[in-house]
N, C-alpha and C positions, 0 to 999 in steps of 0.2 A: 504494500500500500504506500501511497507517495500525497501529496500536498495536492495534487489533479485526479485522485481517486471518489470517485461519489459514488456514496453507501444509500440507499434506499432501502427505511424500515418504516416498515407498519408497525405503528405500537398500541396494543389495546388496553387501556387504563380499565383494570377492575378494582382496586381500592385504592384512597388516599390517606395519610397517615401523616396526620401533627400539622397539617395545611390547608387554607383552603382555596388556594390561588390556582387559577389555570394553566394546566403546564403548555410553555412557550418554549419555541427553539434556541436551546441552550440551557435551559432547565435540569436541573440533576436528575437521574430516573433510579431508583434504587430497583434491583436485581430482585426477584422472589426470594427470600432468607431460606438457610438451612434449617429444618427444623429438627430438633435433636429429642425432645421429649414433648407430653402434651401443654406441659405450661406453656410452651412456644408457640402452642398449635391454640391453645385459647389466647394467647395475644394478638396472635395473626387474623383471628377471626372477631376480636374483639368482645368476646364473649365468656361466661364464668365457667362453665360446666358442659359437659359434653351428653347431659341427661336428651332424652328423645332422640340423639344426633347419633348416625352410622358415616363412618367413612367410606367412601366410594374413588374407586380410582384415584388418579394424580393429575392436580395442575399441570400441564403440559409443562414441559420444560424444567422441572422440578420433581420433588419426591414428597410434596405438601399434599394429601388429600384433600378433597372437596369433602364439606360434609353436606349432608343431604338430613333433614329435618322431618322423622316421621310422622309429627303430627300433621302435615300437610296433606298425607298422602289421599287423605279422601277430596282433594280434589281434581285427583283425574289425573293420570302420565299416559301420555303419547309417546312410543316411540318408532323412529320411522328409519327406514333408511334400503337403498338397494340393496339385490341379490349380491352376496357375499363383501359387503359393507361391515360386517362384524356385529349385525344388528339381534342374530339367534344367540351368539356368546355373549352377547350383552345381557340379554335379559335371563341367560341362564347366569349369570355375573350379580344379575340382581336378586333372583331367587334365592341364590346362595347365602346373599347377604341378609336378607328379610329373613333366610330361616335360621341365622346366626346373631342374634340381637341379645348384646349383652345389656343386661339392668339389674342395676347394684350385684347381686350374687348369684346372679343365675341366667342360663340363658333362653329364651323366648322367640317366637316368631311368630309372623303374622300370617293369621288362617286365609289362603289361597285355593280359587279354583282356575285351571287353565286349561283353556282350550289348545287344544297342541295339534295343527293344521300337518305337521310333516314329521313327527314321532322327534321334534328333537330335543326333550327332557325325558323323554321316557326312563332311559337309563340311572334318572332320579330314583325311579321308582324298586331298581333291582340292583344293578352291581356299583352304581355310583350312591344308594341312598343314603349312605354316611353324608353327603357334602349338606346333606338337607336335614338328617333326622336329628340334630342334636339340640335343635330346639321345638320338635316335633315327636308328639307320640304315637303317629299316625298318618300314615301315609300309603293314598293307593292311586290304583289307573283303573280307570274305566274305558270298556272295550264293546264294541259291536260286531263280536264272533264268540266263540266258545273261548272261555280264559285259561291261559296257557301254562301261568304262572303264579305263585304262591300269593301276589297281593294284586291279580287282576280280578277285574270286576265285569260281567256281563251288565252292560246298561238298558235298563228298563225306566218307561215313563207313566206319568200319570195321566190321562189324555182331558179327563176334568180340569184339569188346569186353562183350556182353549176354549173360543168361541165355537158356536158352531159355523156360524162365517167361515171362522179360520182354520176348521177342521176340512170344511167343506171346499177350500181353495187350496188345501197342501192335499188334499187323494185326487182333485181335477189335474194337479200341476201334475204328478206324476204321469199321466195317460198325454197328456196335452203339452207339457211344459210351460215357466213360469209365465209366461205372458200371454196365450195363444187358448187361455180358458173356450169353452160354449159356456158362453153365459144363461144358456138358460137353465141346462144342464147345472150349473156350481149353484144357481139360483134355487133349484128343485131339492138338490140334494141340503141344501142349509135349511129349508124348510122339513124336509125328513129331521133332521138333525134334531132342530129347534122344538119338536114334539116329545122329544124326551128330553128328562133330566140331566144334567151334567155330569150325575154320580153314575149313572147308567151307560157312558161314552166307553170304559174299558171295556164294557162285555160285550157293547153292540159293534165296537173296531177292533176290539182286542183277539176276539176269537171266531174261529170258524162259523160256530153256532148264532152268535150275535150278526156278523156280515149275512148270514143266510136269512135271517130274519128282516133284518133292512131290506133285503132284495124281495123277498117276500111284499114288505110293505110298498115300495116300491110300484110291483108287479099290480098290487091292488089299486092303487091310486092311479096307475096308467089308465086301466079296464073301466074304471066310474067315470072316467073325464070329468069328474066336479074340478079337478082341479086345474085344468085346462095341461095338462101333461103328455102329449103321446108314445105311443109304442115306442118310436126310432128313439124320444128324447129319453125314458127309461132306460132303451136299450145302453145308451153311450154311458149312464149313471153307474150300470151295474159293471157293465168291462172295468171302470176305473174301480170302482170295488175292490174287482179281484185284482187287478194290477197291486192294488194296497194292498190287500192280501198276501199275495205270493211275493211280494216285495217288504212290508212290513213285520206284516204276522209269521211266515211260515219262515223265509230267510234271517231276517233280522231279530226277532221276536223281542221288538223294540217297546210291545205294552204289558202292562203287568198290573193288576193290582194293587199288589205290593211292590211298589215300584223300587229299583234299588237304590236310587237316586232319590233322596225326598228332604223334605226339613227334618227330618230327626239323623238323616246324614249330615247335614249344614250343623246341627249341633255337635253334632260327635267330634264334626271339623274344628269348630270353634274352642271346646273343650279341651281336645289335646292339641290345639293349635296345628292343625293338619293341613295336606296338602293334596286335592285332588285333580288330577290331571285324565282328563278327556281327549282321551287319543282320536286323533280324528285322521291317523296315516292313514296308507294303504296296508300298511301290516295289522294295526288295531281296528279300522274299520275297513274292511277290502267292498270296494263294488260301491260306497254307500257314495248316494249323491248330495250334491251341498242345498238342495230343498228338503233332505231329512236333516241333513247337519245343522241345519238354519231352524227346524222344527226341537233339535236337540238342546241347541242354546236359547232358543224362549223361552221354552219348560224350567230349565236351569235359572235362567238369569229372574225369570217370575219367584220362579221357589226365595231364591237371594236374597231378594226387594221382599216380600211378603216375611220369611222369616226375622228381618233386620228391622222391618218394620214394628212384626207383634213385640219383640223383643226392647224397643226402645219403647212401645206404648206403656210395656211390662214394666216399665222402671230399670231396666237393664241392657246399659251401650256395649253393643260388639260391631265388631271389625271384620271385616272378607274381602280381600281383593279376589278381583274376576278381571282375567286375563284372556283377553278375545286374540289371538291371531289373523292373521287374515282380515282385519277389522273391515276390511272395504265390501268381504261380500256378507253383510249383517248389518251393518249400518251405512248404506252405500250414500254417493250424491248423487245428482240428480243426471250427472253424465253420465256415472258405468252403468251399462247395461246390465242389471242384473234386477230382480224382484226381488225385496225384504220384508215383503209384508209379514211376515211372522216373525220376524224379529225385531224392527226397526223403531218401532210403540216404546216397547219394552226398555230401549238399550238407550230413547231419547227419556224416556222417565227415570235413567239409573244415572243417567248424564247429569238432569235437572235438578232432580230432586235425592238423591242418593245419597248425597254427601252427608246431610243431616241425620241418615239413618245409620251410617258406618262401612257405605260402599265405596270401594275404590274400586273406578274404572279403568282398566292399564292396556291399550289400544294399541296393538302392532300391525305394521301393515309394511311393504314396500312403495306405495302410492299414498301421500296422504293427501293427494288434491282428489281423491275417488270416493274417501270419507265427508259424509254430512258436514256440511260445517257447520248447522248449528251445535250437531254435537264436539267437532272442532273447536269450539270457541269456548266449549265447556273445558276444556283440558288445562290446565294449570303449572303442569311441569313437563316440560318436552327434555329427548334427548335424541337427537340429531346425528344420525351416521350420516355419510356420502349418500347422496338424492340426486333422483335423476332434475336435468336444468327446469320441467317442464312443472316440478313440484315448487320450487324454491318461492317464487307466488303466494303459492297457496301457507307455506311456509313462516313467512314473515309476516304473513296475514292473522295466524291460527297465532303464534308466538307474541304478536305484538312487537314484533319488530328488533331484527341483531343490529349490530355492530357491522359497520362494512366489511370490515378487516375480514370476519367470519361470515359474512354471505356468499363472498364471493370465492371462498373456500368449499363452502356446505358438495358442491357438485364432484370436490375432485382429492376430499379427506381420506388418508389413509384410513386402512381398516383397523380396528384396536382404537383410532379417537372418536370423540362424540362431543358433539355440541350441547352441553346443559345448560337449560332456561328455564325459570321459574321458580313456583313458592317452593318446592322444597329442599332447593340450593342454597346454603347458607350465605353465599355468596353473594346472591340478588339479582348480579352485574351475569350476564351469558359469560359461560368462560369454556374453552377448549379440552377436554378431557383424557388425559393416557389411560385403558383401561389395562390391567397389568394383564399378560399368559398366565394362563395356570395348564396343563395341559389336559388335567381330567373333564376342569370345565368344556374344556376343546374336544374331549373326543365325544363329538354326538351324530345324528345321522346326519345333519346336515354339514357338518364340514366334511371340505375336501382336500386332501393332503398334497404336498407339495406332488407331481408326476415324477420329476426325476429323480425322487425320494423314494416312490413308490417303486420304479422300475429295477430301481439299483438294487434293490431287496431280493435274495434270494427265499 
């Protein structure tokens, strides 16, 4: 470097200290400190105690954790970011941390349900459940095939939980697909529906004998014409039947009674502070399509909100994070092509109103410009991997707005950094995030290992 050498830096001021003057060219800049023990780490943050607070990765450029504040967390974490952006290790990164929460002498976690779109926490649940179970006395997967392994779970629903509407427009989409209903047809059959009780839905969908008996009734009401119904519009009612049928009941045996999934599982979760994860691979769910998966998480996300709800009316606050994957196809916008009507109620009522009862919403997606923005706007805490240019919009929009310096980054971030924003960064200021390797957290199905690592390998 010489006297005609020009250095260009971007410098992003996230705190100031003992000033309060705007820093000007030629202004001293002190460096991030070494932190050696916590005193230094509560000076740095300006703060007494590290009560509520977990540390999360490292300020870029430093070995300073971010601390991340969990009283916040019930209002809402979005995390976003492209295919192999580091955004699956992340939130198994987070997991980790939520189920390792030290408080005064013991250690705690917070009761979690997740939906897992590509099996990659699974291995939480069998040869990696150490990283999770030490503040956890309970922990399983729920499955839509026969269970294979000691803490899988055949999932079954309660179908009283649904409209008849909305029962009547998830067995049309099956025959039809999500958009391309007969509406006269979804119309006849909601009216079938609407004749019986709500308590009566599992035996009349659940089972052979029940579907037979619909069709019966059916059959009847075609023949009186009081109800202005014909044969052919029958006929299409009953084929979608058995399509539900031999696709719900007889393959998936997705309705139950006794459903295995209910509010006194949400207890059981909350009590030993558990962790259920809803596999929705092709290994844990094979064949199944995202109109039952979408039928999966309404039931669930309803039970959540109804349970938290009686439980705070009861005089007593708990806690559940529910962790959507795929966020875009369950709470979509108004551009992606996709139908949510069975889920979208739901997930904008857990968004709105949730926070008061002890829900935390925690939203992954690789598109966040394809999620709702009303419910975008509900999110409170973002963290930011590498996003494609096309989201960064939608981005600054949902965030309230970065720092240039990291916008114009957000498109072309290494994988392992993330952009933290919001209430539960103690920080306040966005700040750039290293999240550390561990390699157990790395070995899940979705990573992919270096090829010439792999090849060299005998």
């Amino acid at each position: 470097l010489n006297m005609n050498t020009v250095i260009k830096v971007n410098l992003h001021i996230i705190r100031k200290y003992n000033h309060n003057s705007t820093p000007r060219p030629g202004s001293i800049i002190k460096r991030l400190p070494e932190i050696k023990d916590e005193n230094q780490l509560l000076w740095f943050y300006g703060i007494k105690n590290k009560d509520g607070l977990i540390d999360y990765g490292f300020l870029a450029g430093s070995d300073i954790p971010l601390l991340l504040d969990l009283n916040s967390i019930t209002m809402h974490i979005g995390i976003f970011g492209e295919t192999g952006s580091g955004k699956s290790y992340n939130m198994r990164y987070i997991i980790h941390k939520f189920s390792n929460i030290k408080l005064r002498d013991k250690v705690v976690a917070i009761p979690m349900v997740i939906f897992d779109a590509n099996g990659d926490y699974t291995d939480l649940v069998s040869i990696n459940m150490d990283l999770v179970s030490k503040g956890r006395g309970w922990v399983k997967r729920y499955v839509l095939r026969d269970p294979k392994e000691s803490n899988d779970f055949r999932l079954t629903i309660d179908l009283s939980m649904f409209t008849p509407r909305e029962l009547a427009e998830f067995i049309m989409s099956l025959k039809y697909g999500q958009s391309n209903y007969n509406n006269l047809q979804l119309n006849f059959l909601e009216q079938i529906l609407a004749l019986h009780n709500s308590d009566e839905y599992n035996r009349l969908l659940g089972t052979t004998n029940g579907i037979d008996i619909m069709k019966e009734e059916i059959n009847a009401m075609a023949q009186t014409k009081d109800y202005g119904i014909t044969t052919s519009t029958a006929r299409g009612i009953i084929s979608a039947l058995e399509i539900f049928r031999n696709k719900v009941i007889n393959r998936l045996q997705l309705v139950n009674y006794s459903a295995s999934f209910s509010e006194n599982t949400l207890e059981v979760l909350w009590r030993n502070k558990g962790l259920a994860i809803i596999d929705f691979s092709a290994e844990g769910s094979p064949g199944v399509d995202i109109t039952t998966k979408q039928l999966v998480v309404s039931y669930i996300a309803r039970l959540v909100y109804n349970y938290l709800t009686k439980s705070k009316y009861n005089g007593s606050q708990r806690f559940i994070g529910l962790v959507i994957e795929e966020a875009q196809n369950y709470i979509p916008s108004n551009d992606y092509p996709i139908n949510a009507n069975l889920t979208k109620d739901i997930l904008v009522t857990l968004a709105t109103q949730g926070r008061k009862f002890g829900i935390s919403l925690i939203l992954v997606s690789q598109r966040p410009a394809f999620i709702d923005k009303y419910v975008l706007s509900m999110i409170n805490t973002f963290f930011f991997h590498r996003i494609y240019h096309e989201d960064v919009r939608y981005v600054m929009s949902a965030s309230g707005g970065l720092p240039e310096s990291l916008v114009k980054n957000l498109t072309s971030l290494d994988t392992g950094y993330v952009v933290v924003s919001g209430l539960m960064s103690v920080m306040k200021s966005p700040v750039l995030v290293r999240i550390p390797w561990d390699s157990r957290l790395g070995s899940y199905a979705g990573n992919v290992e270096r090829l010439d690592i792999v090849l060299s390998e005998r």
